[in-house]
C-alpha positions in Angstrom: 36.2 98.4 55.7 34.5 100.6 58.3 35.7 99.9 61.9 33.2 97.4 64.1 33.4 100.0 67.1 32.4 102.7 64.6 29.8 101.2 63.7 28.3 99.6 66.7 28.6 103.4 67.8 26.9 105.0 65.9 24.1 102.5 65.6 23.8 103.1 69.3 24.0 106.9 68.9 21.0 106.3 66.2 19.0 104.3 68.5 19.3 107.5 71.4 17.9 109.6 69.1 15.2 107.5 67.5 14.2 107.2 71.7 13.9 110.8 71.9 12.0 111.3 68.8 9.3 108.7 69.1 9.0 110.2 72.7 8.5 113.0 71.2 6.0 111.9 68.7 3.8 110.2 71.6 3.7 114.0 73.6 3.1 116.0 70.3 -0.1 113.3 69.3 -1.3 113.9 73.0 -1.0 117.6 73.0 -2.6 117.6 69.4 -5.9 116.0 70.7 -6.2 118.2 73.4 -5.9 121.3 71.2 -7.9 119.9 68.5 -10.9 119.4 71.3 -10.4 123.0 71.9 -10.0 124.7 68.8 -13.5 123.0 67.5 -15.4 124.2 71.1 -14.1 127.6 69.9 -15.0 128.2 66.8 -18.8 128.4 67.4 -18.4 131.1 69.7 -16.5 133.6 67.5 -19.3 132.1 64.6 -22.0 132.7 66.4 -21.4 136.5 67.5 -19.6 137.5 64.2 -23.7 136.1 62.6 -25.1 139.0 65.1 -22.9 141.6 64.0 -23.8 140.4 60.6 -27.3 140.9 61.0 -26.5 144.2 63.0 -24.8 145.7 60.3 -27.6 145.0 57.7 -30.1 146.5 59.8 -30.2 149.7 58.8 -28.2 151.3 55.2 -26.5 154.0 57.0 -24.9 151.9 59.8 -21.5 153.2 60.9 -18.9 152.4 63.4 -15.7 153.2 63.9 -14.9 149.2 62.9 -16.6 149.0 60.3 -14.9 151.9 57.7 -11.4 152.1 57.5 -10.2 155.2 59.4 -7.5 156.2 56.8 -6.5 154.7 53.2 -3.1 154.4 53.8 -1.4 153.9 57.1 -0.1 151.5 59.2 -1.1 148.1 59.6 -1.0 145.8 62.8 -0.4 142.2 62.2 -1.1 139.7 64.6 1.7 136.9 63.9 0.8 133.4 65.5 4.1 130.8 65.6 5.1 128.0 67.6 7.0 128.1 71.0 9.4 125.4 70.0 11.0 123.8 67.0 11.3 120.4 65.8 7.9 120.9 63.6 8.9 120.6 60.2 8.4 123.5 58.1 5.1 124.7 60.0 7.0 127.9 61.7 8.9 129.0 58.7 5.8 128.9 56.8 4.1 131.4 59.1 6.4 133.4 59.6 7.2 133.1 55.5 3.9 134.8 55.1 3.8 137.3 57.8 7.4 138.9 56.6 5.8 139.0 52.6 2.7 141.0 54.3 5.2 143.2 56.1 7.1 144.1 52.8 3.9 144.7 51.1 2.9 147.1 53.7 6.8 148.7 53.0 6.4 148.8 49.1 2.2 150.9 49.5 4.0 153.2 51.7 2.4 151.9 55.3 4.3 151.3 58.7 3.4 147.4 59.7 3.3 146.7 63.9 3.3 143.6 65.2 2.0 141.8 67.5 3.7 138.5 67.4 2.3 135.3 69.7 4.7 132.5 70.2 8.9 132.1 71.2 9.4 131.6 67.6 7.2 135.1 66.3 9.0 136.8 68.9 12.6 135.6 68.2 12.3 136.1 64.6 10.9 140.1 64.8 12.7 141.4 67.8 15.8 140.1 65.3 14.5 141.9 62.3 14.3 144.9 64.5 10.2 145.2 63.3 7.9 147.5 65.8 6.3 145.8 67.9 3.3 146.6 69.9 3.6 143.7 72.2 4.6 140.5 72.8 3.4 136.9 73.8 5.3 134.2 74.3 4.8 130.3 75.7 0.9 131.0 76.1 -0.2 129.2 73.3 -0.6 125.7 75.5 -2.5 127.0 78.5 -4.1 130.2 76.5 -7.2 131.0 77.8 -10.5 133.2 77.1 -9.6 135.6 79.1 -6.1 136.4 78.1 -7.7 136.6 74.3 -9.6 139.3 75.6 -6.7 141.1 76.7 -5.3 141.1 73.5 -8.6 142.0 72.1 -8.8 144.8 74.0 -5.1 146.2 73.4 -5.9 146.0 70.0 -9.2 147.6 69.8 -7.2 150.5 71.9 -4.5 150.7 69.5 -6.8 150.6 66.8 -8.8 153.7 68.3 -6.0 155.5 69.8 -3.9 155.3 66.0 -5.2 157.3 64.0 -3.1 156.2 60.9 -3.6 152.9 61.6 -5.7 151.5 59.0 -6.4 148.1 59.5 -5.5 144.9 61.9 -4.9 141.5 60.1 -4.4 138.1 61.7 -1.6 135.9 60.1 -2.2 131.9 61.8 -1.9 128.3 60.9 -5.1 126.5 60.1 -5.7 123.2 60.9 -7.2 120.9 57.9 -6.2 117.4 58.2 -3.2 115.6 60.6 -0.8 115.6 58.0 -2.2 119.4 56.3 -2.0 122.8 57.7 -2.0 125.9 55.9 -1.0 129.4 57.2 -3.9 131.5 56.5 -4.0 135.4 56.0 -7.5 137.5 57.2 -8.1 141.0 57.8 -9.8 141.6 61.3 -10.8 145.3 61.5 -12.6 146.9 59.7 -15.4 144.2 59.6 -16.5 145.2 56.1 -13.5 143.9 54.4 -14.4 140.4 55.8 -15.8 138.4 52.6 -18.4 136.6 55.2 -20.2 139.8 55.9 -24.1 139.1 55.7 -26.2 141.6 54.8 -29.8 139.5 55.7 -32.7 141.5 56.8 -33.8 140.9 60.6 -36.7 141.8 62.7 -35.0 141.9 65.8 -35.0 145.9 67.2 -31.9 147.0 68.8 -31.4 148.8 71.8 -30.0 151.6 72.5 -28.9 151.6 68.5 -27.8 149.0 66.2 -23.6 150.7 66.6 -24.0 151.0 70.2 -24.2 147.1 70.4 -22.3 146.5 67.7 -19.3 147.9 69.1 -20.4 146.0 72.5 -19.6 143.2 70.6 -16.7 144.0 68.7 -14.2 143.0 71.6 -16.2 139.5 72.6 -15.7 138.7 68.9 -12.3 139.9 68.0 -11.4 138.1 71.3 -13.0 134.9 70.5 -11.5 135.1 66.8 -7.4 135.7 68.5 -8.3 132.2 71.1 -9.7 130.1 68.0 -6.7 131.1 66.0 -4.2 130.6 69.0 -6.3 127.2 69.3 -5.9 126.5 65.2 -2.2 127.3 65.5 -1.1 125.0 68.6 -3.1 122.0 67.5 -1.4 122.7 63.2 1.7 122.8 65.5 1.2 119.4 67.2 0.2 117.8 64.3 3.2 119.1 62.2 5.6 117.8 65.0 3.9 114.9 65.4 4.3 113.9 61.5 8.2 115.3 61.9 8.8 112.8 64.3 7.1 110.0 62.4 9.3 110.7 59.9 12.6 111.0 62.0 11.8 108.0 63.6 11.6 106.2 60.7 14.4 107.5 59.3 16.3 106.2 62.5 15.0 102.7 62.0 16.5 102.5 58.2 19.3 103.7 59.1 19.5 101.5 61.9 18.9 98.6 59.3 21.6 99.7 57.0 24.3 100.3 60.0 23.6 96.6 61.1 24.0 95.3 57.6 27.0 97.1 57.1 28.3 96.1 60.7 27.0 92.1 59.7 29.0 92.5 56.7 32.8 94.2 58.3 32.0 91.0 61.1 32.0 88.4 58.5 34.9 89.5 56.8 37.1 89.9 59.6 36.0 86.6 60.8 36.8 85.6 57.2 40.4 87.1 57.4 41.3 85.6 60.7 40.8 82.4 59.3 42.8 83.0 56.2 45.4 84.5 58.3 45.4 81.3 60.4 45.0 79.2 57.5 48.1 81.3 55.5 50.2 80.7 59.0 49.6 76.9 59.2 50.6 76.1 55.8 53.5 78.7 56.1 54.7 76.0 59.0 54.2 73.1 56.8 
């Protein structure tokens, strides 16, 4: 029979824990409303402008712009990798990062030269071990990230993206949010715009000027920008929510096993109260 100090000790250590992850739990569900807020006053934004661009496009049948036609078949390919800044989330960074390393060897096997860009501690850790290129990186910004740091990502990658001239196309690898308890790590091509399935190709009365591609690529950065803070948006509050539902599930696999320690403990009392008393009962007649 299990020891009583054993057992009351590790029903105690059981009860820390539980503590810390229901604490936990609470700040992840708090966090996850907040990011939720802001992920749906994002979207619209990047909508909105990517509609324009749409109708830009479909303007007139020769449009061109340098982000609109790939600039070489094969070549490399930058990948913007969203992950979390901390663990404890279940399966929601391994999933990410899952996909982002089968996009990488994909780009291997057609002969390309992936770069990343990963955003998050957890993106970072896991490709500066892998020993992947890496055109820069972001860490613990995913919280507090704002418009404006978006746009200086936007920008570094529409640089890179004109500077490289083997650099064929720019992909964004996040976690979208569907439902507390569902969030899938999604995989879309950025640039060029034409591989985008959404593309609309509706007819408009609106005249541009200077020229439908001047203000199409005036527009390029605000989108691409507002596109990088939704997904960084989509990705914190899939994060939240995934830790949130871990810890749900930790602390209730603290308070079962908190049932079963106390049973077990109930049960090694009883029968070494059960034992004293045979003892004295074995000792008294031993007397007689």
């Amino acid at each position: 029979m299990p020891n009583l100090k054993d057992i009351k000790r590790r029903i105690h250590s059981v009860e820390s824990t539980m503590q810390i992850t229901k604490a936990m739990e609470l700040v992840a569900s708090s966090k996850f409303r907040h990011a939720k807020d802001r992920a749906e006053t994002a979207e619209p934004f990047y909508r909105s402008i990517y509609q324009l661009m749409a109708e830009i496009a479909s303007e007139d049948p020769y449009f061109n712009s340098q982000y609109v036609h790939k600039q070489t078949a094969d070549g490399a390919v930058l990948l913007i990798v969203i992950a979390g800044d901390r663990g404890l989330a279940g399966g929601f960074n391994s999933a990410i990062l899952r996909m982002a390393q089968a996009r990488i060897d994909e780009v291997r096997a057609q002969g390309g030269n992936p770069i990343v860009m990963p955003i998050g501690q957890k993106a970072v850790d896991y490709f500066v071990r892998r020993g992947e290129k890496l055109l820069k990186t972001y860490d613990h910004v995913a919280e507090h990230a704002s418009i404006y740091l978006a746009m200086d990502m936007a920008e570094l990658v529409l640089q890179t993206y004109k500077r490289h001239e083997s650099l064929c196309s720019v992909e964004l690898i996040f976690t979208n949010y569907v439902s507390p308890i569902k969030q899938l790590p999604e995989h879309m091509q950025v640039i060029p715009l034409s591989e985008l399935p959404e593309l609309d190709q509706k007819k408009s009365a609106v005249e541009y000027e200077p020229s439908p591609e001047v203000l199409f690529d005036k527009l390029v950065p605000q989108y691409l920008a507002g596109l990088i803070y939704g997904a960084i948006a989509e990705s914190f509050a899939s994060e939240q929510a995934a830790r949130r539902t871990a810890m749900e599930n930790a602390t209730d696999n603290a308070t079962e096993m908190i049932d079963n320690l106390s049973l077990q403990y109930n049960r090694a009392r009883q029968s070494a109260i059960t034992q004293e008393i045979t003892e004295i009962v074995g000792g008294a007649n031993a007397q007689q």
